[in-house]
C-alpha positions as CSV (number, residue, x, y, z in Angstrom):
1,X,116.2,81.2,7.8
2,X,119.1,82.5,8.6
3,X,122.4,80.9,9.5
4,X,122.9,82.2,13.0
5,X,119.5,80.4,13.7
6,X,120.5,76.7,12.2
7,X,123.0,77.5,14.8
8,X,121.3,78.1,17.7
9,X,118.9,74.6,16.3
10,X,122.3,72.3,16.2
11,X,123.4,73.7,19.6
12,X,119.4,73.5,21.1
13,X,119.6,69.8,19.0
14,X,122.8,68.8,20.6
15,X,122.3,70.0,24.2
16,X,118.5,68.1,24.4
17,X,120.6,64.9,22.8
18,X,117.2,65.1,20.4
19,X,117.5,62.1,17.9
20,X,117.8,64.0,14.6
21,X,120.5,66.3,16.8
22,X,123.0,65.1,13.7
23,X,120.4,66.3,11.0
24,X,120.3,70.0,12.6
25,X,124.4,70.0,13.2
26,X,125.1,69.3,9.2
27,X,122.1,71.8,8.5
28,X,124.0,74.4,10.3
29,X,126.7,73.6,9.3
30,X,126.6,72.8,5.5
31,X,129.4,74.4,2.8
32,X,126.4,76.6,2.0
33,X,126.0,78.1,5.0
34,X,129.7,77.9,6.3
35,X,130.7,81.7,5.3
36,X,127.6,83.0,7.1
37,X,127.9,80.6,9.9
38,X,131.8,81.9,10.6
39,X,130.2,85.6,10.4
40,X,127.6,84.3,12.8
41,X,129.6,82.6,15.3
42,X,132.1,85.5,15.5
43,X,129.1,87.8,16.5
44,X,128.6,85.7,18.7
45,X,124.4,85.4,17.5
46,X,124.7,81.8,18.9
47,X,123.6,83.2,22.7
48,X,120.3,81.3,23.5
49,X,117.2,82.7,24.6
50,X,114.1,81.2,25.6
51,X,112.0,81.8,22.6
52,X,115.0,79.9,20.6
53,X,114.2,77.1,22.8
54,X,110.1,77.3,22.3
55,X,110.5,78.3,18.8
56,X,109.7,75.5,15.9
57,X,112.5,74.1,13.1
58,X,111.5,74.5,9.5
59,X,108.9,71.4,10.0
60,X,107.2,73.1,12.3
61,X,108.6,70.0,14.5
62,X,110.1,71.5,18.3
63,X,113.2,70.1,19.5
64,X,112.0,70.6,23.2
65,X,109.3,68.2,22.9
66,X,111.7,65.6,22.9
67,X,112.8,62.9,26.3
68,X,116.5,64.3,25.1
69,X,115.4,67.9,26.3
70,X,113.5,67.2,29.5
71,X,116.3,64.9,30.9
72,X,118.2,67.9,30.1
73,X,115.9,70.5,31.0
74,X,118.0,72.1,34.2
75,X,121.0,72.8,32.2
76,X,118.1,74.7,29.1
77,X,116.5,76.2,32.3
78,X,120.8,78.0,33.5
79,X,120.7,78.9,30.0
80,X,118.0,81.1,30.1
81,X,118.4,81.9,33.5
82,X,121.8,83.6,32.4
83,X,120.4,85.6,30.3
84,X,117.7,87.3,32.8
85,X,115.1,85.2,31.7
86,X,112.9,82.1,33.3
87,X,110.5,79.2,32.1
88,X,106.9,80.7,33.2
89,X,103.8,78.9,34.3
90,X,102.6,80.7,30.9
91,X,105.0,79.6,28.6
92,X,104.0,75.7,30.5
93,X,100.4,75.9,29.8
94,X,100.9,77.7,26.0
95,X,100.1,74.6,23.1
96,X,103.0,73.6,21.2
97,X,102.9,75.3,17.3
98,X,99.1,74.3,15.9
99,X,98.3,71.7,18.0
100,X,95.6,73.3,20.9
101,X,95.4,69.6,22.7
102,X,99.7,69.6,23.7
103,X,101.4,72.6,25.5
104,X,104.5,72.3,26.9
105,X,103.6,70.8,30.3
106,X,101.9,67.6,28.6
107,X,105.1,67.2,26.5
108,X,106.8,67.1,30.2
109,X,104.4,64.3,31.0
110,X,105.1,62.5,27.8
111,X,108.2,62.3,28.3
112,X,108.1,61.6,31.9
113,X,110.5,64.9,32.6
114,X,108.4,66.4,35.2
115,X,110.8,66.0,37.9
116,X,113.5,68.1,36.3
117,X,110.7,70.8,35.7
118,X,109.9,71.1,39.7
119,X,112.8,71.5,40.9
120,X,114.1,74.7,43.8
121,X,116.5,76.1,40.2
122,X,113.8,76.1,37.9
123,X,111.3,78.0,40.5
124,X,113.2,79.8,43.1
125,X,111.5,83.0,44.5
126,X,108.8,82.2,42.4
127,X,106.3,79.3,44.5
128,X,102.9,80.4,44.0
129,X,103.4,79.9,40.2
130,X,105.3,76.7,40.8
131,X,102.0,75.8,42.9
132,X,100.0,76.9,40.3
133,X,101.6,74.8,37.5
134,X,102.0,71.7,39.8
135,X,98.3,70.9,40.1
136,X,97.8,71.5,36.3
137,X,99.7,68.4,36.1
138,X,97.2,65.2,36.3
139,X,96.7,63.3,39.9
140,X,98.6,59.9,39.4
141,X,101.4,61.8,37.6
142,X,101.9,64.3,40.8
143,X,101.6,61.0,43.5
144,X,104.4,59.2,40.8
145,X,107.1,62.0,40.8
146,X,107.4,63.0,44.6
147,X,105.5,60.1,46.0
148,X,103.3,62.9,48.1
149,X,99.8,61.7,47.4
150,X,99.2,64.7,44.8
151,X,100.4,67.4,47.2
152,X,103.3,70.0,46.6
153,X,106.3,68.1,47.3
154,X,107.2,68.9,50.9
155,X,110.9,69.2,50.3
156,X,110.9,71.4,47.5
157,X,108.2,73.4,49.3
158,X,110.3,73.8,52.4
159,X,113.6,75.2,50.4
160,X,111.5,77.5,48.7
161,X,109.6,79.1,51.8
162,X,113.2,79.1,53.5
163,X,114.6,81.0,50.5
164,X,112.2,83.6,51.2
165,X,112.9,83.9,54.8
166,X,109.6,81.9,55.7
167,X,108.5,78.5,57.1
168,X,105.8,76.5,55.7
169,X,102.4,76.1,57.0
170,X,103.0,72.7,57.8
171,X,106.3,73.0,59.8
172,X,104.6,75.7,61.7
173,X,101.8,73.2,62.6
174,X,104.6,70.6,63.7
175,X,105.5,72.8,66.3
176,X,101.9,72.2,67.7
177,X,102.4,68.3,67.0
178,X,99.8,68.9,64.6
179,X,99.4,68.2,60.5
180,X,97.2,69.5,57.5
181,X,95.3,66.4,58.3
182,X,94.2,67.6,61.8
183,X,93.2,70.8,60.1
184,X,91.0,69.5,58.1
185,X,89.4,67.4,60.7
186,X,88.9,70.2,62.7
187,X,86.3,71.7,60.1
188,X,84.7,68.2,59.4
189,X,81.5,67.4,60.7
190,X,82.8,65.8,63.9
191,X,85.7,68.2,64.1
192,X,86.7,69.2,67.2
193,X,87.5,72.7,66.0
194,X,87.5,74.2,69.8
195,X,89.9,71.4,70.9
196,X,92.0,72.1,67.8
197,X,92.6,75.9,68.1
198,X,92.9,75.0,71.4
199,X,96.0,73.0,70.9
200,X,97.3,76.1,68.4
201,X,97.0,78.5,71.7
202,X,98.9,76.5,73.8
203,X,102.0,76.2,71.3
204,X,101.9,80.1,71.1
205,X,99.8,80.4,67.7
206,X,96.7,80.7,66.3
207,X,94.3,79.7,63.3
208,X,96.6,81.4,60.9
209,X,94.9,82.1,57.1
210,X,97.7,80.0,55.7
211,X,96.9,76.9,57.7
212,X,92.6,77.2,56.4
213,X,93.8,77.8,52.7
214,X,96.0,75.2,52.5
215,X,94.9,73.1,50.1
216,X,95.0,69.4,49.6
217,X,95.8,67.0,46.7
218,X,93.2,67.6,44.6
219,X,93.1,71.8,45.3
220,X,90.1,72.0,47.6
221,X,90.9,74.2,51.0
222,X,88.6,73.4,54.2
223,X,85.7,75.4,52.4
224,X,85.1,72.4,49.8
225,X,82.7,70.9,53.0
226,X,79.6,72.4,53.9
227,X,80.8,72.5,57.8
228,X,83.3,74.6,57.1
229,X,80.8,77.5,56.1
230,X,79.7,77.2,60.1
231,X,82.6,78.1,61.6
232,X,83.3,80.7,58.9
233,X,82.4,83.6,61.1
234,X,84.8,82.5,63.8
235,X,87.6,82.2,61.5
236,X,87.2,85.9,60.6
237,X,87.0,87.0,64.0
238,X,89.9,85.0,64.6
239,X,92.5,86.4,61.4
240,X,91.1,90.0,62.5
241,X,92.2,89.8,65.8
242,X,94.9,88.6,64.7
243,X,95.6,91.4,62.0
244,X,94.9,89.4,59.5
245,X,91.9,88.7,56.6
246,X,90.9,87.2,53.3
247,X,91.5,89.1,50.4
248,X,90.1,88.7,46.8
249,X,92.7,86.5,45.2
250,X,92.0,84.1,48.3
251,X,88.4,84.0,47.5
252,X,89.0,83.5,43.8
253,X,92.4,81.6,43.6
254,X,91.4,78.0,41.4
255,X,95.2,76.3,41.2
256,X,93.7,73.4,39.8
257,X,90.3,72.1,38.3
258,X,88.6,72.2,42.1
259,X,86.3,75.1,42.9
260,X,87.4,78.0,44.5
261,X,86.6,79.3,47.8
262,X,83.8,81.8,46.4
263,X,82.3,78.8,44.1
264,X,82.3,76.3,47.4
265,X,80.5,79.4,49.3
266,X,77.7,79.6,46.5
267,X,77.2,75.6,46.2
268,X,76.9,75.4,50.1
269,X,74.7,78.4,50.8
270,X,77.2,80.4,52.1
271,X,77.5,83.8,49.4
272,X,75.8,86.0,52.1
273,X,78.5,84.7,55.3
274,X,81.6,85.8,52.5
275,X,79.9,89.2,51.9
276,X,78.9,89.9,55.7
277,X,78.6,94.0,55.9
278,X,81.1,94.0,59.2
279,X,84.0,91.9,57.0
280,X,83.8,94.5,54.3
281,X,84.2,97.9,56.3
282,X,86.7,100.4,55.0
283,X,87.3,97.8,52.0
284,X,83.7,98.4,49.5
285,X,85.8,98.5,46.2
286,X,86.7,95.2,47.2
287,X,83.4,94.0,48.2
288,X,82.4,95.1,44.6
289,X,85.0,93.5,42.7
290,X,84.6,90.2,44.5
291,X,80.5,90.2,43.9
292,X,81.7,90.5,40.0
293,X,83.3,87.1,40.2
294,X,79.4,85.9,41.6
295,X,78.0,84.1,38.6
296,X,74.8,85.0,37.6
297,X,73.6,81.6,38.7
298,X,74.7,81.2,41.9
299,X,72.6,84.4,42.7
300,X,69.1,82.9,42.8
301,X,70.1,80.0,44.8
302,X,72.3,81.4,47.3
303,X,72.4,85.4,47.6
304,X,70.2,87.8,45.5
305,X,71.7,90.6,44.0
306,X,68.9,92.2,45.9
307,X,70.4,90.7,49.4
308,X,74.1,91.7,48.2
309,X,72.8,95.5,47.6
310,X,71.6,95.5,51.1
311,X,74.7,94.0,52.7
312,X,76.6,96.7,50.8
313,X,73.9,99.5,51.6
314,X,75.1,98.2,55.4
315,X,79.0,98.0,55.0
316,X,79.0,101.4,53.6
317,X,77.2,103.0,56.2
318,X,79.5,101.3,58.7
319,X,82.4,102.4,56.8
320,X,81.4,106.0,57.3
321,X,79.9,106.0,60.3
322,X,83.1,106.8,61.8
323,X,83.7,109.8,59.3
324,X,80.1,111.2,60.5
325,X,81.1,110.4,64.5
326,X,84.1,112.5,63.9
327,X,81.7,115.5,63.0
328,X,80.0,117.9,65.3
329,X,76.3,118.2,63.9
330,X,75.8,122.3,64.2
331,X,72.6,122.2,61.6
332,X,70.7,120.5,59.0
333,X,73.5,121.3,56.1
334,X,75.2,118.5,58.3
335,X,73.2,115.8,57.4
336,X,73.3,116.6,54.2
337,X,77.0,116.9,53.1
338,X,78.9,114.3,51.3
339,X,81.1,112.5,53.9
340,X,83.3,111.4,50.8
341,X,84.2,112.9,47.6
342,X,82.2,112.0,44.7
343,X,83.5,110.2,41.6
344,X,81.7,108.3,38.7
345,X,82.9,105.5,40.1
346,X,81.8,106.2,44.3
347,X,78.4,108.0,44.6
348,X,78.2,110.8,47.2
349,X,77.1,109.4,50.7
350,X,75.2,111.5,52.9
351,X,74.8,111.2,56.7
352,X,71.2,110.7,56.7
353,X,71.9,107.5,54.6
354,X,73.4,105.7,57.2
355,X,72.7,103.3,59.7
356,X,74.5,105.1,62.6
357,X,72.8,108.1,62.0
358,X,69.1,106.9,62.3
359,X,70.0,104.2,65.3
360,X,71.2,107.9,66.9
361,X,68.3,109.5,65.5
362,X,66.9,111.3,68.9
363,X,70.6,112.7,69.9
364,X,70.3,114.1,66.3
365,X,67.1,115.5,66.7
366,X,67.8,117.4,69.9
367,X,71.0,119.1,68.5
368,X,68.7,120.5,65.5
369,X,65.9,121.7,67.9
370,X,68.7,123.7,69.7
371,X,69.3,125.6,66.6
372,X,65.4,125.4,65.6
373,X,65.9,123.2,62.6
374,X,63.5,121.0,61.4
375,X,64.2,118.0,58.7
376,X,61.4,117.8,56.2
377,X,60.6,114.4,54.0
378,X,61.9,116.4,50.8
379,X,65.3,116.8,52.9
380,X,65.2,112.7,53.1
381,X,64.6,112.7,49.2
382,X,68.0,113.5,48.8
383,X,70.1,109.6,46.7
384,X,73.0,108.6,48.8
385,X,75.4,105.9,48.4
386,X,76.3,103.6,45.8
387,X,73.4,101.9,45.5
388,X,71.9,105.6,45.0
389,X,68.3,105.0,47.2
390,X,66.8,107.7,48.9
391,X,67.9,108.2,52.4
392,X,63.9,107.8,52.6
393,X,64.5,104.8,51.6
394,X,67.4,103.7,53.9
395,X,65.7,105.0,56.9
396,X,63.3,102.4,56.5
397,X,65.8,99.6,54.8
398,X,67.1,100.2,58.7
399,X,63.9,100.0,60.7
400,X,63.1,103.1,61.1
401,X,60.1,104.4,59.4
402,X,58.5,105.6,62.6
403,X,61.5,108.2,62.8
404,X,60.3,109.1,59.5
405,X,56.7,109.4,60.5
406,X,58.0,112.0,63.6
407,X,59.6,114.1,60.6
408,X,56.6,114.3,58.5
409,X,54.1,115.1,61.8
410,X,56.9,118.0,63.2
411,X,57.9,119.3,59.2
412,X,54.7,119.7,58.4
413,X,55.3,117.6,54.9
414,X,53.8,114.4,54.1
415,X,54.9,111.1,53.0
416,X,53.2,110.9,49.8
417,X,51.8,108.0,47.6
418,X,54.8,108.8,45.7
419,X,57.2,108.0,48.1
420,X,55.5,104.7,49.4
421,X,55.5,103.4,45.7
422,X,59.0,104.6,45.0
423,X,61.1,102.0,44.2
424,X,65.1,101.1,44.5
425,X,67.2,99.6,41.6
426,X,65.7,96.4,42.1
427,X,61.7,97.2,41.6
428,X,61.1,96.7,45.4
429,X,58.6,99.5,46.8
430,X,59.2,101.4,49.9
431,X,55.7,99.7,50.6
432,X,56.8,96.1,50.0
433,X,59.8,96.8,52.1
434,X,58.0,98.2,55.3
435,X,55.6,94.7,54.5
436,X,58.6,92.6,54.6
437,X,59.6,94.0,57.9
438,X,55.7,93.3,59.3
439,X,55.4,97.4,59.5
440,X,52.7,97.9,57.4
441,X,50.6,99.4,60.1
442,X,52.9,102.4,60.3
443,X,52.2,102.8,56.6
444,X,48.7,102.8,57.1
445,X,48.6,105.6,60.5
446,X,45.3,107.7,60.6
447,X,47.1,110.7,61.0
448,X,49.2,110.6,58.0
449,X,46.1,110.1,56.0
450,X,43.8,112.9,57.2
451,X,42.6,114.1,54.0
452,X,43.9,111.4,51.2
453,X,41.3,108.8,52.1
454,X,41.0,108.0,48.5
455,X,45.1,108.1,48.1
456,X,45.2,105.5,51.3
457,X,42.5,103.2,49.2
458,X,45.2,103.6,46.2
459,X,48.0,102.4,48.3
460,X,46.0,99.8,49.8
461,X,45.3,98.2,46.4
462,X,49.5,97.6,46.3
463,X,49.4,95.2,48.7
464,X,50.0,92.0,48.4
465,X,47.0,89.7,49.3
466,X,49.4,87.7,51.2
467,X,50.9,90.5,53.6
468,X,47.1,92.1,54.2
469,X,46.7,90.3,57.8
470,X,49.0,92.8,59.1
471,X,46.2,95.7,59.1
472,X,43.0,95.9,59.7
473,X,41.6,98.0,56.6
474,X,38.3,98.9,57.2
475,X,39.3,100.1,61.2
476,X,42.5,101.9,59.3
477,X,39.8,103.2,57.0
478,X,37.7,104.5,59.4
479,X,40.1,106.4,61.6
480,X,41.7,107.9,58.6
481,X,37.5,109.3,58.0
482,X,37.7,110.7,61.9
483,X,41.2,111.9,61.6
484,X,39.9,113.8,58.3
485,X,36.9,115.5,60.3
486,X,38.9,116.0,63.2
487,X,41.2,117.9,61.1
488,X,38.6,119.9,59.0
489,X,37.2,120.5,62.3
490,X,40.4,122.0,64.0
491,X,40.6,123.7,60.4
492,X,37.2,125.5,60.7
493,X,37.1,128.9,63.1
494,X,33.4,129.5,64.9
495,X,32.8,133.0,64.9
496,X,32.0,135.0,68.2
497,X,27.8,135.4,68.6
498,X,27.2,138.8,68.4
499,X,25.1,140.5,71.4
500,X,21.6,142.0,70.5
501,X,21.3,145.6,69.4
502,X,20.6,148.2,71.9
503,X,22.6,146.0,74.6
């Protein structure tokens, strides 16, 4: 090791008044090492970093980890500070040389220095990652040091926020005469939650995002109750009119060993209120990246994947149903142009994927009959969106297979058995769909069978026993037979009868 090191120990040693500080001083300063340690000195190699202060002696033994250091642990926290540096929530939660059970936050503990380690020096301009260390530390240590039942300790919370220009959530709610307790009781079961935002509107505020997240001792936020989850939808409204909204990082912040907001949402039903289509418009990347946090076990219990491709199907068409209202419809090549550019990462979306479009359907209709444009089935063929189905298959995902039907009767194509067993990225039929939304009898129209008796038997035999009450077969059987004559009939010319000879 080199001499300019042993220095830096016997300083580190002397500074942290560690117990062997006189064992690290003659090390350093030993007749062998003298000639170096003059050289050293002069080159001034003594100047401390942080990594000399987390680094290990030659026993593998750390000098920090002593009561000396953390009762001295402002002036080691100047010292690095001088040199552009700071103690991070990282270097906190690292373990201590080989030992994975002791990091640098238990040694704090241990050696009962946790109240030099949270103080405004050590953390300023940094609070989220003081916050974040603060409930690493263990309950009845937190409610010792500051006496705050667990919570962030008000006083060091409020000369952080007012470093940064900014009040804390729970001076603004003074100004209401309210507290973080009255918040909380507002989403309980007997909450007055009308009474309480009440209270907010006549002091000039609102239900601000920061007074819902904050959280209490133990790291839970309002959305650890299952109440909560029924006023969720209000709260939104609320933060958007507001201009204001959860983000990911609210969703998925976990500051301590509590479950975060998504994880509350999936233990109390609630996956399918956080990914509502109308929260997620103009923000789908978003939408995507927080369904990746959705373990794959909350998904049976509380939102299919199946349920979440739908909601998304929904957002994105109300995302660009703005882009399509912005567009003059002069002809079929319209409804069939990318209203985004397409990358590997966003599929192409076409206008006759999306919702607007086919709740409009008839004003569409009449601006392509103008031009004498027809849409066909193999025009609805066409994948759109992320979720690549057929705009087929959206069309009747929103309710609207009987458009589809008018389509097939004026383009003179057919729905085919093909189409009706056609199936999205989850195995579900356009068949099962249309029986989920009790439509089946649209499937099963005489007209669109004339002909494919035999194909309408074929279809029939994929439906499920339990959704059959919806038609009656046989009748649909039978008409299906007279729409098939009528149609042969209609198909079949008479000729004239020719008048006798000689007349």
């Amino acid at each position: 090791m080199s001499s300019g090191k042993y220095i830096k120990q016997a300083i580190i040693a002397s500074l942290c008044e560690h117990p062997e500080a006189e064992k690290y001083r003659q090390r350093a300063f030993s007749g062998d090492n003298l000639a170096k340690t003059m050289e050293a000195m002069s080159q001034q190699l003594q100047t401390l970093t942080k990594a000399d202060f987390l680094a290990p002696d030659d026993e593998g033994k750390f000098i920090i980890d002593s009561e000396g250091a953390w009762k001295n642990f402002e002036k080691i926290a100047k010292i690095v500070q001088a040199n552009g540096d700071t103690f991070s929530y990282d270097d906190f939660m690292k373990p201590l040389g080989k030992d994975p059970n002791k990091t640098l936050l238990d040694s704090a503990v241990e050696c009962k220095g946790l109240g030099n380690v949270f103080t405004f020096e050590v953390w300023q301009g940094r609070y989220e990652e003081m916050e974040r260390l603060w409930y690493k530390v263990p309950v009845p240590n937190r409610k010792d040091i500051f006496k705050s039942q667990g919570l962030t300790p008000a006083s060091l919370k409020r000369k952080l926020f007012a470093a940064e220009g900014k009040t804390t959530p729970e001076d603004s709610l003074a100004k209401a005469r309210l507290t973080p307790y009255d918040v909380r009781q507002a989403f309980s079961w007997r909450g007055e939650f009308d009474e309480f935002t009440a209270k907010l509107a006549l002091a000039g505020d609102y239900l601000r995002k920061e007074y819902v997240l904050m959280m209490d001792g133990s790291g839970d936020t309002v959305f650890d109750g299952s109440s909560a989850w029924g006023k969720y939808d209000a709260v939104v409204k609320t933060l958007k009119d507001h201009g204001e909204r959860f983000e990911i990082v609210d969703f998925i912040k976990q500051v301590s060993y509590a479950k975060n907001i998504l994880a509350r949402a999936a233990e109390h039903g609630a996956l399918a209120k956080v990914f509502t289509a109308a929260h997620w418009v103009d923000r789908l990347p978003d939408m995507l990246t927080l369904w990746s946090h959705v373990l794959d076990g909350w998904k049976t219990a509380s939102m299919t994947t199946r349920d979440f491709d739908n909601a998304y199907a929904e957002a994105e068409s109300l995302t660009y149903a703005s882009r399509f209202q912005a567009l003059t419809v002069t002809g079929k090549a319209d409804l069939l142009k990318p209203l985004n550019e397409a990358t590997p990462a966003e599929k192409a979306v076409l206008p006759l994927g999306l919702k607007a479009v086919w709740d409009k359907f008839d004003s569409v209709q009449a601006a392509l009959s103008q031009r004498g444009e027809k849409l066909t089935i193999a025009d609805l063929r066409a994948p759109t969106g992320q979720m690549e189905n057929s705009c087929l298959m959206c069309a009747v995902k929103f309710g609207h297979f009987d458009k589809v039907l008018a389509i097939s009767k004026q383009g003179g194509d057919l729905v085919t058995l093909g189409d009706f067993l056609s199936k999205d990225r989850h195995g579900n039929t356009l068949l099962s769909i249309l029986a989920e939304k009790n439509q089946l009898t649209l499937a099963f129209a005489p007209d669109l069978w004339a002909g494919r008796v035999s194909e309408m038997k074929t279809l029939w035999a994929q439906v499920s026993v339990s959704q059959r009450h919806q038609v009656d077969f046989a009748q649909a059987e039978v008409n299906a037979k007279q729409a098939t004559l009528k149609q042969k009939k209609g198909g079949f010319k008479i000729q004239p009868k020719q008048p006798p000879k000689g007349q």
